[in-house]
C-alpha positions in Angstrom: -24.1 -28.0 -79.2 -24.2 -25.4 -82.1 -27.4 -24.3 -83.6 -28.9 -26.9 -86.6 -29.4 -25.1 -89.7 -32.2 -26.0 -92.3 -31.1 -25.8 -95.6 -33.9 -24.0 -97.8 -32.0 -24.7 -101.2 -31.4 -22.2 -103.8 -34.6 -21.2 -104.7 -38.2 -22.1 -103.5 -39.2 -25.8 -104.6 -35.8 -26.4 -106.4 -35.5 -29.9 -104.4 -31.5 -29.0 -103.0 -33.0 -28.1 -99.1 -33.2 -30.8 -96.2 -36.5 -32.8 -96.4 -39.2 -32.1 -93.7 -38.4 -34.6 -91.5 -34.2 -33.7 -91.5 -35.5 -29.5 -91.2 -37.8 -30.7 -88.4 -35.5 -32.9 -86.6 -33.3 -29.8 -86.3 -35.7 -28.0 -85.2 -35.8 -30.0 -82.5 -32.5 -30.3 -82.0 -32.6 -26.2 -81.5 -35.5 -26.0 -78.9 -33.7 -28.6 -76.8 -30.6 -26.9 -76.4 -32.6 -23.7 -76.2 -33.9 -25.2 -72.6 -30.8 -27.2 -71.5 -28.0 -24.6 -71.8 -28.1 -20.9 -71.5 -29.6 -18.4 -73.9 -26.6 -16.5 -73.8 -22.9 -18.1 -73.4 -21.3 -14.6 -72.6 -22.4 -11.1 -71.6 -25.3 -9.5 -73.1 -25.5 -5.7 -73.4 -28.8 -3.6 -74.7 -27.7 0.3 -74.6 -24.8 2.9 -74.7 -21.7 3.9 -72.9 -24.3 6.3 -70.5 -27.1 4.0 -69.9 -27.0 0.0 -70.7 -28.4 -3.0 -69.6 -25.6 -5.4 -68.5 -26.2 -9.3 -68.1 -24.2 -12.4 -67.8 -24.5 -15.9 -66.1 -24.0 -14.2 -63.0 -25.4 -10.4 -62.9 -27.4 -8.1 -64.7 -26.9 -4.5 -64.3 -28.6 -1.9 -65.2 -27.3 1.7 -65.2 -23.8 3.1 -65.4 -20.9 3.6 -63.0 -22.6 6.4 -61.3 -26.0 5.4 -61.2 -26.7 1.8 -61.4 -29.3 -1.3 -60.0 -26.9 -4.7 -60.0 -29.2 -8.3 -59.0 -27.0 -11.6 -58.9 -28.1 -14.6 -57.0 -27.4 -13.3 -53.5 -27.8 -9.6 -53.2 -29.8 -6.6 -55.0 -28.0 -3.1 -55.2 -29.1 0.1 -55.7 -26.6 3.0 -56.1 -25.8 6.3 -57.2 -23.8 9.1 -55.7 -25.0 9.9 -52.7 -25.6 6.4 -51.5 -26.1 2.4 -51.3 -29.0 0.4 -51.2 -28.1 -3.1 -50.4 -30.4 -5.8 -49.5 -29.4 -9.4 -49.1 -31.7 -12.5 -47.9 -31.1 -11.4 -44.3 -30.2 -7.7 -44.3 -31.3 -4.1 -45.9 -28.3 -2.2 -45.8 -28.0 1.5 -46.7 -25.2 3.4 -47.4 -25.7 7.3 -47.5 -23.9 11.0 -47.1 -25.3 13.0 -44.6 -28.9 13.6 -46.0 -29.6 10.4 -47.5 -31.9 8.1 -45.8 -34.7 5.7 -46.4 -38.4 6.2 -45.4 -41.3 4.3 -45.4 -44.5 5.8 -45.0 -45.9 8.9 -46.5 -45.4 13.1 -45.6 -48.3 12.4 -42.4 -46.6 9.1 -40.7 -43.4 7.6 -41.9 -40.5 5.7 -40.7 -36.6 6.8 -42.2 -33.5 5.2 -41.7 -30.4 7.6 -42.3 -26.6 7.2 -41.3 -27.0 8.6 -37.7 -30.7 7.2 -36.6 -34.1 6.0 -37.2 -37.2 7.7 -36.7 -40.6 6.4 -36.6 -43.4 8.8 -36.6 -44.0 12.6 -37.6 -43.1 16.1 -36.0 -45.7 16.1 -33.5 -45.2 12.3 -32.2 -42.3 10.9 -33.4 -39.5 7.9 -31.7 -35.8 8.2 -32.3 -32.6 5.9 -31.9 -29.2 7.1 -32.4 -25.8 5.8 -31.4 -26.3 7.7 -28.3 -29.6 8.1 -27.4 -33.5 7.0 -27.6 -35.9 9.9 -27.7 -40.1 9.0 -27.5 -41.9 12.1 -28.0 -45.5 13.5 -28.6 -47.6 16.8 -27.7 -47.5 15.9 -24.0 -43.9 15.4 -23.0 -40.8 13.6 -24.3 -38.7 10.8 -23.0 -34.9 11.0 -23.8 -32.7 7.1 -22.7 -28.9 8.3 -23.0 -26.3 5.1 -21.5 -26.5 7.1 -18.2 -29.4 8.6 -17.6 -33.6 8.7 -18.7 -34.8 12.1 -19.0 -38.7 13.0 -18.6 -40.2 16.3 -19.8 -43.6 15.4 -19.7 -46.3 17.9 -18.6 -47.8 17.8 -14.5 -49.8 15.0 -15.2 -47.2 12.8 -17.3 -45.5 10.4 -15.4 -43.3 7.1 -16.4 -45.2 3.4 -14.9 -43.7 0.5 -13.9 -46.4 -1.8 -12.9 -50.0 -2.8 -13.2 -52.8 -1.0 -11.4 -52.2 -3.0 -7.8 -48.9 -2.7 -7.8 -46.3 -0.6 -9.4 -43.9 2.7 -9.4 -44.1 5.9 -11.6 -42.4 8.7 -12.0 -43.5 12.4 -12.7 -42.2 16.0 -12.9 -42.6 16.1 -9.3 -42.2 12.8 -7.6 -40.9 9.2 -7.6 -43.9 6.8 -6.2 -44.0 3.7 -5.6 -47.3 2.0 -4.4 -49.0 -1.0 -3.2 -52.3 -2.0 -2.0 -50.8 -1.3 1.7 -48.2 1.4 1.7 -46.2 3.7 -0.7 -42.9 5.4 -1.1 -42.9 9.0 -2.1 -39.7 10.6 -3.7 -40.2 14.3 -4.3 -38.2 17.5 -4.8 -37.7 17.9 -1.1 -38.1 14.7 0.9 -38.3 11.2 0.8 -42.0 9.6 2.4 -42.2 6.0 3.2 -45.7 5.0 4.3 -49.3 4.9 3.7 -49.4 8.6 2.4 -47.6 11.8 1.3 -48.1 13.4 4.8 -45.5 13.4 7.4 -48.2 14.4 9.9 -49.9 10.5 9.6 -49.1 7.6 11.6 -47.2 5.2 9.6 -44.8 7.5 7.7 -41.0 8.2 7.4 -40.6 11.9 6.3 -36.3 12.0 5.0 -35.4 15.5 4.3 -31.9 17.1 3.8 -31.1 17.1 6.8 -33.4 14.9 9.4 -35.4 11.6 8.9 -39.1 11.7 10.6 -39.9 8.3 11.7 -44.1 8.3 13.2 -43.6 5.1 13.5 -41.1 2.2 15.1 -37.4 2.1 13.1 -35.8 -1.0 13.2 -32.4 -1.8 11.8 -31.2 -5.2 11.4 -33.4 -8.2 11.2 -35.8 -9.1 14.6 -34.1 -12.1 16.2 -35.4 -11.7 20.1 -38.2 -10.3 21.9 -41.1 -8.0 19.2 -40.9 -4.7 21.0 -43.9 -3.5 18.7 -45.1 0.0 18.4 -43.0 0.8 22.5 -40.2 1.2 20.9 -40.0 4.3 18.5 -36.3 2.9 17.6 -35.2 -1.0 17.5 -31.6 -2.0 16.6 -31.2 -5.7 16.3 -28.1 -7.8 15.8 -27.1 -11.8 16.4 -23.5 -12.1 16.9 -21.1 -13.8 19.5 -19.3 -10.7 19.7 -20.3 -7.2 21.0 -23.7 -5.5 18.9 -22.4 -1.9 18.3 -24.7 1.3 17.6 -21.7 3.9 17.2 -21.4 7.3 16.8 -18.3 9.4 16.6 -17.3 13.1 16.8 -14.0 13.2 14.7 -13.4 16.9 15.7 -10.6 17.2 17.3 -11.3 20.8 19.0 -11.4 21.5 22.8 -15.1 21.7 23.1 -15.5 18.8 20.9 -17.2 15.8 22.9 -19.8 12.7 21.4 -23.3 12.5 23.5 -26.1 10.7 23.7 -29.0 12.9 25.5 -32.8 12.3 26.4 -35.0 14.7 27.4 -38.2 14.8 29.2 -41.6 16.2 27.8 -40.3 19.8 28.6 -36.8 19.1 27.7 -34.1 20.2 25.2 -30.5 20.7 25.0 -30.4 23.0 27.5 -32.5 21.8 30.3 -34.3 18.5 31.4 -32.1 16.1 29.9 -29.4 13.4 31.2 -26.1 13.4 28.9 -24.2 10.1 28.1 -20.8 10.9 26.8 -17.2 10.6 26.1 -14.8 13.8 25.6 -12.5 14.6 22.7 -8.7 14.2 22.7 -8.7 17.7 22.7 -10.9 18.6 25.2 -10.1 21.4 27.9 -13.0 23.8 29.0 -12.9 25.0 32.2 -16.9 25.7 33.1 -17.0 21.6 32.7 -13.6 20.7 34.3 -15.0 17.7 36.5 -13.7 15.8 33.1 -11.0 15.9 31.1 -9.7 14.9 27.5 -11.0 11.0 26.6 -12.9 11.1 30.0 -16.7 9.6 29.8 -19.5 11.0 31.9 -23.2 10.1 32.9 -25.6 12.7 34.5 -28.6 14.7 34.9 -28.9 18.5 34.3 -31.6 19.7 36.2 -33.0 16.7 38.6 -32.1 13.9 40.7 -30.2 10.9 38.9 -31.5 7.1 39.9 -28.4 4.6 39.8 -29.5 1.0 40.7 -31.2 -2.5 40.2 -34.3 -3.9 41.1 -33.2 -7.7 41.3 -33.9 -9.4 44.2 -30.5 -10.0 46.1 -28.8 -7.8 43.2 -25.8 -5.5 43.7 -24.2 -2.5 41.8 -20.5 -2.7 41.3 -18.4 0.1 41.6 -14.4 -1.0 39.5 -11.8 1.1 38.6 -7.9 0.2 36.7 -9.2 -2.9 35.2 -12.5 -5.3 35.1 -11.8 -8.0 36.9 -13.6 -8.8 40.4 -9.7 -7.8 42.0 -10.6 -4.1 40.3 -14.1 -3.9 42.4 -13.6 -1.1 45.0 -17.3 -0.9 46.1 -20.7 -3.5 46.0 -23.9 -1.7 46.9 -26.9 -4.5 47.8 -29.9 -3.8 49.7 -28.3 -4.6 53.0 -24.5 -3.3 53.1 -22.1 -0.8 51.6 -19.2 -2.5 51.1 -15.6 -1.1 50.2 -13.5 -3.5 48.6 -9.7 -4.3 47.7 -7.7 -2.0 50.5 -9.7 1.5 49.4 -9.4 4.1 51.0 -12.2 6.2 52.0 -11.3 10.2 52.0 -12.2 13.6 51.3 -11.7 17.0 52.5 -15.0 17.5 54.1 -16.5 14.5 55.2 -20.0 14.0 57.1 -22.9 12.0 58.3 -26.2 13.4 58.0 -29.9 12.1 58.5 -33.2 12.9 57.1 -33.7 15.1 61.3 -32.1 18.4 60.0 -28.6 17.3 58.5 -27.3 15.8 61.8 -27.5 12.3 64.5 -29.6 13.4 66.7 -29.5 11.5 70.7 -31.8 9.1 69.8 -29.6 7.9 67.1 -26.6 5.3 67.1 -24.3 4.2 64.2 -23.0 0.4 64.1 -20.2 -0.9 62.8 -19.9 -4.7 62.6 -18.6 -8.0 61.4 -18.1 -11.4 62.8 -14.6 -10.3 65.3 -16.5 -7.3 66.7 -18.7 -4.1 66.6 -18.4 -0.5 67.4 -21.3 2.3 68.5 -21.1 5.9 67.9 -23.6 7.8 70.1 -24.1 11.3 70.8 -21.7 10.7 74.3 -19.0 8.5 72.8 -17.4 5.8 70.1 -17.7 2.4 71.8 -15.4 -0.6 70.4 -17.0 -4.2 72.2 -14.6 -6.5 73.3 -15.0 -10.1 71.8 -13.4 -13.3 72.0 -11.3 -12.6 68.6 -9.5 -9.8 69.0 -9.6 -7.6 65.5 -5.8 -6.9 64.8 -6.5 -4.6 61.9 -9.2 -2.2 63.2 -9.3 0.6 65.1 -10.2 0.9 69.1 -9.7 -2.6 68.9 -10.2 -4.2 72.0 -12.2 -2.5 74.8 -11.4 1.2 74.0 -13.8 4.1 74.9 -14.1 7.5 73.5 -15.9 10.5 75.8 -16.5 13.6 75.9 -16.2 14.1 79.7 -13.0 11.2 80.4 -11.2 11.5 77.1 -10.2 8.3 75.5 -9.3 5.0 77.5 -8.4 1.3 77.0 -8.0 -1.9 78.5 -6.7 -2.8 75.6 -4.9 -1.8 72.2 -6.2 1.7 70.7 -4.8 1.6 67.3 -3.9 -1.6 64.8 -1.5 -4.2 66.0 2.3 -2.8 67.0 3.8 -3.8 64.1 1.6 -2.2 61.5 0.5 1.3 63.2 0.6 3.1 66.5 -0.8 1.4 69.8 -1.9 2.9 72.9 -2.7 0.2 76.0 -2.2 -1.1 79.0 0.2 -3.9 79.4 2.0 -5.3 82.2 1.6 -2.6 84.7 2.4 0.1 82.4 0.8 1.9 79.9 2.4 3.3 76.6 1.9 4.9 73.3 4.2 3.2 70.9 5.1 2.7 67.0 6.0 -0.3 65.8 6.3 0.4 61.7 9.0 2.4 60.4 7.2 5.2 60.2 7.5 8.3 63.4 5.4 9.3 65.9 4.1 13.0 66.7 2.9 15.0 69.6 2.2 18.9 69.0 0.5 21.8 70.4 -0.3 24.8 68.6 -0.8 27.2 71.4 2.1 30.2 70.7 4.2 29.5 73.6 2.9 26.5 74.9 4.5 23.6 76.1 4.1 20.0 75.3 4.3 18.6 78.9 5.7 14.8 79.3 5.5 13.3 82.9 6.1 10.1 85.1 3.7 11.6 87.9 0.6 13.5 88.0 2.0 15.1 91.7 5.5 15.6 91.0 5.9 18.2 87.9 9.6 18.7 88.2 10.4 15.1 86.8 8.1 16.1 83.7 10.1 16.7 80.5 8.4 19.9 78.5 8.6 20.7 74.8 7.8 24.4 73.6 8.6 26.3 70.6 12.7 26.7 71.4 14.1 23.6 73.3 13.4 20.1 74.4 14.3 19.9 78.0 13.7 16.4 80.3 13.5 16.3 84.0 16.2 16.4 86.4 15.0 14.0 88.6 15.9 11.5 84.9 19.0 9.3 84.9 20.3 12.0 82.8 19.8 15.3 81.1 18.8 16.6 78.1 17.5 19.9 76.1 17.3 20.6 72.5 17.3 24.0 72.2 17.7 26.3 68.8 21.3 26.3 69.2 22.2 22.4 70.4 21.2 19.1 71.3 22.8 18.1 74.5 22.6 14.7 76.6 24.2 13.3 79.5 25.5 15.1 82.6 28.7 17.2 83.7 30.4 14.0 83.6 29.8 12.6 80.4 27.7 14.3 77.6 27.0 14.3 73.9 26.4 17.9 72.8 24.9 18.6 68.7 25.1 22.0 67.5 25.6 23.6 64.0 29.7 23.0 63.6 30.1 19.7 65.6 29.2 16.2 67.5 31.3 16.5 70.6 31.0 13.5 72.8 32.7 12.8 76.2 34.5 15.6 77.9 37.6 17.9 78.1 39.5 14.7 79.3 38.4 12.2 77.3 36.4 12.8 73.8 35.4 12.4 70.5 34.3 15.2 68.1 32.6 14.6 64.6 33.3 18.5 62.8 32.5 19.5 58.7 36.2 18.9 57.8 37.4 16.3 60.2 36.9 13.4 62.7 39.2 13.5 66.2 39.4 11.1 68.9 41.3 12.2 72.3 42.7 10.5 75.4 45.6 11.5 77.6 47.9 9.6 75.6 47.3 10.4 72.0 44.5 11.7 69.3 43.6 10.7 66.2 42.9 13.0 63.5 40.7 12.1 59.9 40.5 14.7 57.2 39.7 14.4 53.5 42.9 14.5 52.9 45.2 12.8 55.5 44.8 10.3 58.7 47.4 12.0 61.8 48.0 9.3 64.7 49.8 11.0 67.5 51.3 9.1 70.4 52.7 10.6 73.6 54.6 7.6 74.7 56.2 6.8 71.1 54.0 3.7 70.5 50.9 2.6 69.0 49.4 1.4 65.5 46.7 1.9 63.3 45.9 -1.9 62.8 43.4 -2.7 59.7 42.3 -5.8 59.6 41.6 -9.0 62.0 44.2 -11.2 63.6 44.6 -13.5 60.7 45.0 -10.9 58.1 45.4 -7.0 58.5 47.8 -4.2 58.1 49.4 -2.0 61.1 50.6 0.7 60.9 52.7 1.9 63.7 55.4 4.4 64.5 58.2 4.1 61.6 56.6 0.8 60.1 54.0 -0.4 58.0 52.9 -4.1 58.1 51.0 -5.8 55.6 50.4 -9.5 56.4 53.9 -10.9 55.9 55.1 -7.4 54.0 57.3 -4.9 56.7 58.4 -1.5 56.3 60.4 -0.1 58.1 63.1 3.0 58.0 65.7 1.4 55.9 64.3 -2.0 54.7 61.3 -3.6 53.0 60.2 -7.5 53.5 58.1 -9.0 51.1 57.4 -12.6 52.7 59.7 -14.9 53.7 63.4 -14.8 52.7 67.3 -16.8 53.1 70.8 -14.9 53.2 72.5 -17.9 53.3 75.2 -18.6 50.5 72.6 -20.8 48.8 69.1 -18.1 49.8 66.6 -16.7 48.2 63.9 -13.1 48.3 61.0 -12.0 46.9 60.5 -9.3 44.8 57.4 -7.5 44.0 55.0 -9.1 42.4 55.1 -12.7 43.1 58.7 -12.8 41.6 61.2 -14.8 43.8 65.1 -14.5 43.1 67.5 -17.6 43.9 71.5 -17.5 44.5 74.1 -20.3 45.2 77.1 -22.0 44.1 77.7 -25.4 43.0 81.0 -27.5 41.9 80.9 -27.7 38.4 82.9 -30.1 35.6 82.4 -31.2 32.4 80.1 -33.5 33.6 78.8 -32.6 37.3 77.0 -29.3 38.1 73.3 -30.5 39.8 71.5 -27.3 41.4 68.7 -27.8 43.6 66.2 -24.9 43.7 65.2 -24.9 47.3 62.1 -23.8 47.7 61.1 -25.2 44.4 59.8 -22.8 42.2 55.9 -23.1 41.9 55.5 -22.2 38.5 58.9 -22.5 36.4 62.4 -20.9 36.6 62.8 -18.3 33.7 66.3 -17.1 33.6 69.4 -18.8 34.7 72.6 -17.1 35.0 76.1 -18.8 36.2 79.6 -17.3 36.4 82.9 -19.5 37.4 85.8 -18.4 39.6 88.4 -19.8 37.2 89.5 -18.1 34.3 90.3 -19.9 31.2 87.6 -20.5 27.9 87.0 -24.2 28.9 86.3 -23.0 32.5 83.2 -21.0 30.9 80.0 -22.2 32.6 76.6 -23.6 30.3 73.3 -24.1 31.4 72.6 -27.5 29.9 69.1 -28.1 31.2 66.6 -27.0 33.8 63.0 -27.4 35.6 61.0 -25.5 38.7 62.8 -27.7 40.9 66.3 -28.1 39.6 68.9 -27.2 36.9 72.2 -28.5 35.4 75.6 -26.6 35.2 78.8 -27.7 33.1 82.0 -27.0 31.7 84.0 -27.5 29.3 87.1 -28.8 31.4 87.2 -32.6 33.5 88.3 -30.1 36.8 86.1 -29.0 38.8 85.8 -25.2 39.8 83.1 -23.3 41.5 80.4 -21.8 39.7 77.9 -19.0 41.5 74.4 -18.7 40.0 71.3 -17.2 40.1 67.7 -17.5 38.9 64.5 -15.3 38.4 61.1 -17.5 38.6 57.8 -17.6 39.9 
């Protein structure tokens, strides 16, 4: 509404104004519209172009462009040329160079806020936060918080708490602490403590250094699921698993003195002396002072002292296995009763003895048995003793009845060796004795005596039947069926009659009548009628009286060869002809030719419409190639082969009168 106007008139009291009430009314009229709309409609401004104040319905600022304070209904500014001050209902906001800032406080204790941190304090005890960092300082040290690390430089009795006075952690120039009312852990410059105290001579306390970890007290790895060993055990590893617990350790050098050990040592031990070493070699392992082992090979023993393998279970026994782990792999069991060698072991070495606590030796009060349920044996100081029993043992030794002395030698009743089939046996059987061999493998008799003989004989009285063996020949009696001596030269058997003789060059058997001789380059046989000669290279039958054959074969099928033929089941050669099988010359015949091939021949009368040919044999396969010819001349006389089979074929000509036409034909 525009502002009422009271009209006054000309001059005073000249009666042309508005009457009181109308100049009143107005008046009215003003003050309302003075509270129900704004003083000023548009922009108001008190001042110059340097410094104004500025206000509309919205803002009022007061200022200039460079330096200026603007209020509207949601934020108050502040600005001028090195900065902002902007504060909203939520936020205080301050926009500044490098040295502009806003503090709060006076020149003893203030807080500022510039564009890179705030700082709350003075010089001598101030706290800082950055982008980058938090930094609490006074006069007795300084705390720095960076996003990766807290840095302390505090004086010897600062320290940083985490806690209450029962329980808590701190940390100080020298040490990282962490305490309860029972025990502490102690992190200095050199070692780790974990226990009741700082001390690594107390009981109670793990001392960890660079290089070594002091336990005073039990260790224990893994969480207690069995049997509470307590303080007796200075080192307790505990697992729960269906599968094997493991403590490892692992020498990954790879050098040739490289090996991975477990060693304990007495009271007066070290790695020297006193100590028994479990271990396993390296891949590369080759020293010669310790050659007993080689590369992967593991190892159990004692360095200086005796080394106690065994078990104190009632009834228990230590197994001895080797290439595998199966019961079939056992090749010993040790119990408190028997030693007992398992799974066809064989018991060796190169000096081998039995010795007793009397001086190293069985003295004659001692005897050693040898049982089980088919037999025993006794060693005494005057012989070996095998007792008979009803089972006879067919796989030991001395068997049955046999007895070893030192004044009669050894004797038997029975077998002295395994059964004849698996070894050698010496007994008595059948009113003979004999030392025989019934594997595959030899037997040997020697004497090593220069010059000696072996002697063999029939009779203790009569010598010249014996048969002797010395370093040169073999040579049996003469008194023998027969003769023979091996000498360095030649094996020769039999008698001036008939012999065999074996030297370097030959086998020569029979003699200068009658004889066969086995040479390096060829084989010969001789009687008074003819030799026969094999070389490498040829086979030379001679026959005085013109006849004789070579005959391969059997009676049903073989090849002879005789003098000017060769005969090969139904195939002769002789001088001037060669007979494959079985053949006709007739004027309707046939042959064979190598091969299998047969050829047929024959003639038949022939006309224009006879001209049969039977092939006879048939052919067993087919007849391949016909061929016919006629005796007449003339074109109409001219033979055709109209049709044919294995067994037959048809032959025509041209004219009603007969002629005769010769064939043949080639078939299989």
């Amino acid at each position: 509404m525009t502002q009422q106007l009271i009209n006054i008139g000309s001059v005073p009291n000249d009666g042309t104004g508005d009457p009181l009430r109308t100049a009143m009314n107005k008046v009215n009229q003003n003050f309302t519209d003075l509270y129900t709309t704004p003083l000023v409609s548009g922009n108001v401004s008190v001042g110059n172009s340097t410094v104004n104040i500025f206000a509309n319905s919205t803002t009022v600022v007061i200022g200039n462009t460079t330096v200026n304070a603007t209020s509207n209904s949601s934020t108050y500014k502040i600005a001028n040329s090195t900065g902002t001050l902007t504060e909203t209902a939520t936020s205080l906001t301050v926009s500044a160079n490098a040295t502009g800032f806003v503090s709060v406080g006076n020149s003893t204790v203030n807080t500022y806020v510039n564009s890179t941190m705030v700082s709350t304090g003075n010089s001598s005890a101030y706290t800082e936060l950055s982008s980058t960092s938090g930094v609490f300082s006074n006069s007795t040290g300084r705390v720095t918080v960076s996003p990766y690390q807290i840095t302390v430089a505090a004086n010897a009795s600062s320290k940083v708490l985490v806690g209450n006075t029962t329980v808590n952690a701190y940390v100080n120039s020298s040490s990282i602490v962490l305490i309860d009312t029972q025990s502490n852990v102690s992190v200095n410059t050199n070692t780790i403590y974990i226990g009741n105290t700082q001390s690594a001579t107390v009981v109670n306390s793990i001392a960890v250094t660079a290089n070594t970890i002091n336990a005073l007290s039990v260790v224990s790895i893994g969480a207690p699921s069995g049997y509470n060993f307590a303080t007796i055990a200075t080192l307790e590893v505990n697992g729960n698993a269906n599968t094997y617990v493991e403590m490892v350790s692992q020498n990954a050098n790879t050098g040739n003195n490289a090996s991975t050990d477990l060693i304990l040592t007495a009271d007066s031990g070290n790695d020297s002396v006193n100590f028994v070493d479990l271990g396993i070699n390296g891949s590369g392992y080759d020293q010669a002072a310790f050659n007993i082992g080689s590369a992967l090979d593991a190892y159990l023993y004692s360095s200086n002292s005796n080394l106690a393998i065994g078990t104190a279970a009632n009834n228990g026994t230590i197994a001895f296995h080797a290439n595998g782990t199966t019961a079939t792999d056992a090749k010993m069991y040790i119990n408190a009763t028997a030693v007992t060698v398992t799974n066809s072991v064989l018991l060796s070495a190169n000096t081998a003895s039995i010795k007793t606590a009397n001086a190293g030796s069985l003295n004659a009060n001692v005897s050693v048995y040898v049982s089980n349920n088919n037999g025993n044996a006794t060693l005494t100081p005057t012989g070996l003793v095998i007792a008979d029993v009803a089972t006879v043992n067919s796989t030991g030794i001395f068997s049955v009845n046999s007895v070893v002395q030192s004044a009669n030698g050894v004797y038997s009743n029975g077998q002295f060796g395994a059964t004849f089939g698996s070894g050698i046996v010496m007994d008595y059987t059948s009113g003979m004795g004999r030392v025989s061999v019934g594997s595959t493998d030899g037997i040997g008799f020697y004497t090593s005596a220069v010059g000696g003989n072996l002697m063999f004989s029939a009779n203790l009285t009569l010598l010249n039947v014996n048969s002797a063996v010395n370093a040169t020949s073999f040579t049996t009696g003469a008194a023998l069926v027969g003769m023979a001596n091996i000498n360095t030269t030649a094996i020769a058997i039999g008698n001036t009659t008939v012999n065999t003789t074996v030297n370097s060059t030959a086998i020569i058997a029979g003699n200068s009548t009658v004889y066969g001789l086995v040479g390096a380059t060829s084989i010969k046989s001789f009687n008074g009628t003819g030799n026969l000669s094999i070389t490498p290279t040829s086979l030379t039958l001679n026959s005085a009286s013109g006849s004789g054959s070579l005959v391969v074969g059997n009676s049903s099928v073989s090849t002879t060869i005789g003098i000017g033929t060769v005969s090969a089941v139904n195939a002769t050669i002789s001088s001037n002809t060669l007979t494959l099988g079985t053949s006709s010359s007739a004027a309707n015949g046939y042959t064979y030719l190598p091969n299998g091939i047969r050829l047929m021949w024959g003639w038949v009368s022939s006309n224009s419409s006879v001209g049969d040919i039977t092939f006879s044999p048939q052919f067993a396969t087919n007849a391949y190639s016909i061929t016919a010819t006629s005796n007449t001349a003339g074109a109409t006389y001219v033979p055709a082969v109209t049709g044919f089979t294995k067994a037959a074929a048809t032959v025509l000509t041209s004219n009603a009168t007969s002629v005769n036409v010769f064939w043949t034909a080639i078939g299989v």
